[in-house]
C-alpha positions as MATLAB code, in Angstrom:
seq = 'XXXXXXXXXXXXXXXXXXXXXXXXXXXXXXXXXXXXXXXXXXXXXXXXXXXXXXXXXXXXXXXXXXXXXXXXXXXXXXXXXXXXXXXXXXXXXXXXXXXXXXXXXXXXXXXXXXXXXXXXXXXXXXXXXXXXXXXXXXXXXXXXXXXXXXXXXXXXXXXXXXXXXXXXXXXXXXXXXXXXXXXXXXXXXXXXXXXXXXXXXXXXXXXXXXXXXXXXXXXXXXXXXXXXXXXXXXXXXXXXXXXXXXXXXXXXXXXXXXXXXXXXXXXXXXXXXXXXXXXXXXXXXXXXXXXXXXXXX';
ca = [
     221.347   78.803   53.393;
     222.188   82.294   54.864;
     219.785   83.513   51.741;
     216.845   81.395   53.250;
     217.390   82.093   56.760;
     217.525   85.981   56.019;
     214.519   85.745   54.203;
     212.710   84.110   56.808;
     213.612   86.426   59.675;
     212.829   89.436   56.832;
     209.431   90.629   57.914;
     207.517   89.434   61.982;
     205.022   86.952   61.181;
     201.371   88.513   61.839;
     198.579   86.148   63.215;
     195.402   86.262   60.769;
     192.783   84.211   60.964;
     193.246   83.066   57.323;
     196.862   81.714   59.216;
     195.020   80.166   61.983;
     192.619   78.449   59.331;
     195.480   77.299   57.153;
     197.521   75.416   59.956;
     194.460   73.694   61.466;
     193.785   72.203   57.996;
     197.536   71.035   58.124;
     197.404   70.216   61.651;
     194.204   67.705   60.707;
     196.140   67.022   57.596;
     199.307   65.591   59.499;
     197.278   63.467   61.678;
     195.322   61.810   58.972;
     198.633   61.261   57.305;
     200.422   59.793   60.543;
     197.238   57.903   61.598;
     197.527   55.977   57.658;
     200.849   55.183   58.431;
     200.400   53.664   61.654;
     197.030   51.673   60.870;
     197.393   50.537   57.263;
     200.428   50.963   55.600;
     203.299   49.414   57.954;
     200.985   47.198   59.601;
     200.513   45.793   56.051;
     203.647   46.113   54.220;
     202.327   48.606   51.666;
     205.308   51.179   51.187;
     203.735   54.955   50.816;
     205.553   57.335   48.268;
     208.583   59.344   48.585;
     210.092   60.127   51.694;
     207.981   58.175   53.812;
     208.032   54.810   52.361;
     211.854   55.347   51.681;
     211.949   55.797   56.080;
     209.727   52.763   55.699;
     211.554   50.124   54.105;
     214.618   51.610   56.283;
     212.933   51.158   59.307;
     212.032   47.220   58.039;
     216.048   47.026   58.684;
     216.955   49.085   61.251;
     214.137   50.201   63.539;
     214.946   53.491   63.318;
     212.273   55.607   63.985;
     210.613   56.620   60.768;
     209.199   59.890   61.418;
     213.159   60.958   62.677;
     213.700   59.878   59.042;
     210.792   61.387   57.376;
     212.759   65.007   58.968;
     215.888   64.199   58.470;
     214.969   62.600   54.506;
     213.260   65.928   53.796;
     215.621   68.794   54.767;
     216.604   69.113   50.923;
     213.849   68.893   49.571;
     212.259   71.534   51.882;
     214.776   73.644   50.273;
     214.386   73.139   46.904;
     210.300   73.718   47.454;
     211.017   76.723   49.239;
     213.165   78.224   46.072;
     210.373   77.291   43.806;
     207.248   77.335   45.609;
     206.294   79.984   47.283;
     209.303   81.474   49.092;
     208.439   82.465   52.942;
     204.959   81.484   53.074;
     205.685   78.079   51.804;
     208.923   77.494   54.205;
     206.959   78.235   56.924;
     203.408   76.141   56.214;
     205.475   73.212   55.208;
     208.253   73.383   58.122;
     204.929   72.686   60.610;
     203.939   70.328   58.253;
     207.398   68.040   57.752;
     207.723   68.600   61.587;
     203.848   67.235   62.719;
     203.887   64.610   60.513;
     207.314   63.438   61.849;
     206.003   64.006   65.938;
     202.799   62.201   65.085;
     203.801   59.552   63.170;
     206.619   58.471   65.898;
     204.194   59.350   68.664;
     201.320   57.291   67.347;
     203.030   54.017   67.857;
     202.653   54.442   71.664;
     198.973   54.929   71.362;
     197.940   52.468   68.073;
     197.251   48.749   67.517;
     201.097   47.170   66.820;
     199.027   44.954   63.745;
     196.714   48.198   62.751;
     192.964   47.127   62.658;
     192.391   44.384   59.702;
     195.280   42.021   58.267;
     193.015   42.304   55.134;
     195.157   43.867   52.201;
     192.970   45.227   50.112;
     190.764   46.859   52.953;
     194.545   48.589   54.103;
     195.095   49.834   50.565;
     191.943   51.259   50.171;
     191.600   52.851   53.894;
     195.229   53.535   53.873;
     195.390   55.314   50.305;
     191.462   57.691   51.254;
     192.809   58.581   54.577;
     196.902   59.685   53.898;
     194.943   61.557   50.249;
     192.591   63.160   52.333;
     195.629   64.196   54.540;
     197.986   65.209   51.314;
     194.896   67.583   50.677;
     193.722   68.952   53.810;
     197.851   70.230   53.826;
     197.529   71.782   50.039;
     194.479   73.673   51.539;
     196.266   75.308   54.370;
     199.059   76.008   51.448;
     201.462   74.046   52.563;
     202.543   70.463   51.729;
     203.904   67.701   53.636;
     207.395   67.752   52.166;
     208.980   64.692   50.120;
     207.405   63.979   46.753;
     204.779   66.352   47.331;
     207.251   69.142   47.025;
     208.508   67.771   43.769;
     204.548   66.974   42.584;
     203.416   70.500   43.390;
     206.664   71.907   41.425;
     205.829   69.345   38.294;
     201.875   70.416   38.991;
     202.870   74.516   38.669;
     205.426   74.207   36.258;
     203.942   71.846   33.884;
     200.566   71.628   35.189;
     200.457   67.918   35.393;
     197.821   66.823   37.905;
     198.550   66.196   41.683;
     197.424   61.824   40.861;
     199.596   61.897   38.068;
     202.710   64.094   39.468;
     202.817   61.182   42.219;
     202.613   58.208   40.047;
     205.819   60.387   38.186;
     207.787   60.716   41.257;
     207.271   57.386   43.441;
     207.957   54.392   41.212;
     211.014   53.870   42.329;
     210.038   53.840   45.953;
     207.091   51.105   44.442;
     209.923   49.223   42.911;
     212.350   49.033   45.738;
     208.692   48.007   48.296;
     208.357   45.237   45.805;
     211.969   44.223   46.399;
     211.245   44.219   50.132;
     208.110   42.798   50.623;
     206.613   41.323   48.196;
     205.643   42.022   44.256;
     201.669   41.794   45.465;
     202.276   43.982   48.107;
     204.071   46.491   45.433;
     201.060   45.956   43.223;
     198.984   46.977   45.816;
     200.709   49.794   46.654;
     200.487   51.281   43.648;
     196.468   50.961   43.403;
     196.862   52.965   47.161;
     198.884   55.520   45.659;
     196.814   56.126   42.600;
     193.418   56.752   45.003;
     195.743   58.547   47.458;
     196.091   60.929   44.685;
     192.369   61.282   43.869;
     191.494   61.299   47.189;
     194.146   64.763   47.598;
     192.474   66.500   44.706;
     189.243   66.304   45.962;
     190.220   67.019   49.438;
     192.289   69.983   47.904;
     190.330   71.628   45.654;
     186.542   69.887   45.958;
     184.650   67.623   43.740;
     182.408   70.336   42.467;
     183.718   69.546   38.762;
     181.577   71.637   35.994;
     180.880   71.267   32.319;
     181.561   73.699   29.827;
     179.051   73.739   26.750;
     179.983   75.269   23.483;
     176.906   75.421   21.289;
     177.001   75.770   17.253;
     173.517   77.291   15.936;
     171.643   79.840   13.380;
     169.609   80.542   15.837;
     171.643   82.274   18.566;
     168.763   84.554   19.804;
     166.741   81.827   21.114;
     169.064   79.737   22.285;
     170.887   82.669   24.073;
     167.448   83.623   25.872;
     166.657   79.828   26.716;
     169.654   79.607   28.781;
     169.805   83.188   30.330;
     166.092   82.969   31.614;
     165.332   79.176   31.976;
     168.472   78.145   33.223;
     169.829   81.269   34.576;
     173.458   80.931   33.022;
     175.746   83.757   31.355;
     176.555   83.179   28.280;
     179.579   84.378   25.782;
     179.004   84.877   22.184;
     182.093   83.627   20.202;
     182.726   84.240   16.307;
     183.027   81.252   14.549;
     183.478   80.117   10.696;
     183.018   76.743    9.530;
     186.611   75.719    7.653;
     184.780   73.656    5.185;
     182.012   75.875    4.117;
     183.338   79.212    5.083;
     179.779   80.036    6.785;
     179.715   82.271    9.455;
     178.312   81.275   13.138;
     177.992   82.541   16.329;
     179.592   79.722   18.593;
     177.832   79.984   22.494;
     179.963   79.060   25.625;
     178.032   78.436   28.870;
     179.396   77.095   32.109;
     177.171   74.516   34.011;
     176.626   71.977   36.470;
     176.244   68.309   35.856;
     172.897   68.555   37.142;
     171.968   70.485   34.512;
     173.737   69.181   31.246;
     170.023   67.338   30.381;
     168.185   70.406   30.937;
     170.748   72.291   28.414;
     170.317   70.066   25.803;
     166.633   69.825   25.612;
     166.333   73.703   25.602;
     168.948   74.195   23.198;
     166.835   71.320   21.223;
     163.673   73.127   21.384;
     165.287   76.303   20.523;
     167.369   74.517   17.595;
     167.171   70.901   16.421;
     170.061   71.545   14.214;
     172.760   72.903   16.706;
     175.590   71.238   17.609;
     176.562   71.312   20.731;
     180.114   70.207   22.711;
     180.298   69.776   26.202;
     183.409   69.515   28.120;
     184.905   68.919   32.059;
     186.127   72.094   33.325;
     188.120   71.248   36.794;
     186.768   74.390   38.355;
     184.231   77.571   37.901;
     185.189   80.859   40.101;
     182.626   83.804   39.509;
     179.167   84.716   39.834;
     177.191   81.728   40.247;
     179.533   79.428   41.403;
     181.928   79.907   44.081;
     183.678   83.353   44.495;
     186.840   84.193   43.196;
     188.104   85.693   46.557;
     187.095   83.767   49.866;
];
């Protein structure tokens, strides 16, 4: 502990506006979070992952407050992501973060509906798991997270790049399991479908939906195909070595990144160019560079 605190008071903290930027997205990010809470997800007995839902089903019992218990439930955590993600920067963007969603979700209940806005289930699961996702993301973006499992799904997402949907499936079954226990198994079930578009709903809030393909083209004719998509489509292209394992022929193997818009155009140039190539295209979660979005911003 005296490790973290001296590391903390190491250097002043200087205001940029890249700071300012990064804790209004987790300002916004909190709210969204505390506002799912509050409308869908106690009002209808659908138990949110990690800390949270484990201050939720307490709460059920005790009426204690659960953002006092979101806090008080994440103090370890915070310092196991602070060893292993990030150091400083992260102990400081996800302190505000831990500490608005706490405030907000506790201060709320004075202001919201007791019974949320619909008693329908599945409209609360699929409000409740868009809004708290978009939330979880609008955090990541101002680097920070909002403590609990996220901590442990960005360590499992860095360390063994498992995705951000997938790290929180991982880490809150449990809490699913013990919901079902207190509620009910449909309300469990239901949970889980929130959780799962929760997590979709983070990624794209995180890091966009501007997914690209990749295209890795097989010809004899790597001239014309090369010049097809440099001056019709305006793409770079990399010119790979290649040799067939079965034949032993040599071939030039293209690699082009593009957008889905243009996968059809691709493949009737490369077509014209030459009938015979083969082509492969693939997702790619993200192109940084000239002609997509820039590396530094």
């Amino acid at each position: 502990m005296q490790k973290f605190i001296q590391s903390l008071l190491a250097q002043p903290v200087r205001f940029t506006w890249e700071m300012a930027r990064d804790y209004a997205l987790i300002t916004a990010g909190a709210l969204l979070q505390a506002l799912s809470i509050r409308l869908f997800l106690v009002p209808a007995g659908l138990v949110n992952g990690g800390i949270s839902g484990i201050a939720q089903i307490i709460s059920h019992y005790t009426d204690f407050p659960i953002g006092l218990m979101i806090f008080i439930g994440n103090l370890p955590l915070f310092l196991l992501g602070w060893r292993y993600l990030g150091g400083r920067r992260f102990a400081l963007r996800t302190a505000y973060a831990v500490v608005a969603v706490s405030v907000l979700t506790d201060l709320l209940v004075l202001f919201l509906p007791e019974h949320g806005l619909t008693q329908d289930l599945v409209l609360n699961t699929l409000y409740g798991g868009v809004t708290s996702g978009i939330g979880y993301g609008l955090v990541y973006r101002g680097q920070g997270t909002s403590g609990g499992s996220d901590i442990l799904a960005r360590i499992l997402n860095n360390w063994r790049g498992i995705s951000i949907s997938q790290s929180y499936l991982l880490t809150d079954s449990l809490v699913m399991f013990a919901g079902g226990l207190v509620y009910s198994w449909e309300n469990a079930l239901y949970a889980i479908v929130m959780l799962y578009i929760n997590g979709i709903a983070a990624e794209v809030a995180a890091e966009g939906s501007n997914v690209v393909r990749t295209a890795m083209i097989i010809t004899k004719n790597t001239s014309a195909v090369t010049q097809q998509i440099l001056e019709n489509m305006e793409r770079g292209v990399t010119l790979l070595n290649g040799r067939g394992a079965y034949t032993g022929e040599e071939r030039d193997v293209l690699y082009t990144v593009i957008t889905r818009s243009e996968i059809n155009q691709l493949k009737a140039l490369v077509r014209e160019a030459d009938p015979h190539a083969f082509i492969v295209i693939g997702q790619a979660h993200e192109a940084l560079g000239e002609g997509f979005k820039p590396l530094h911003h």
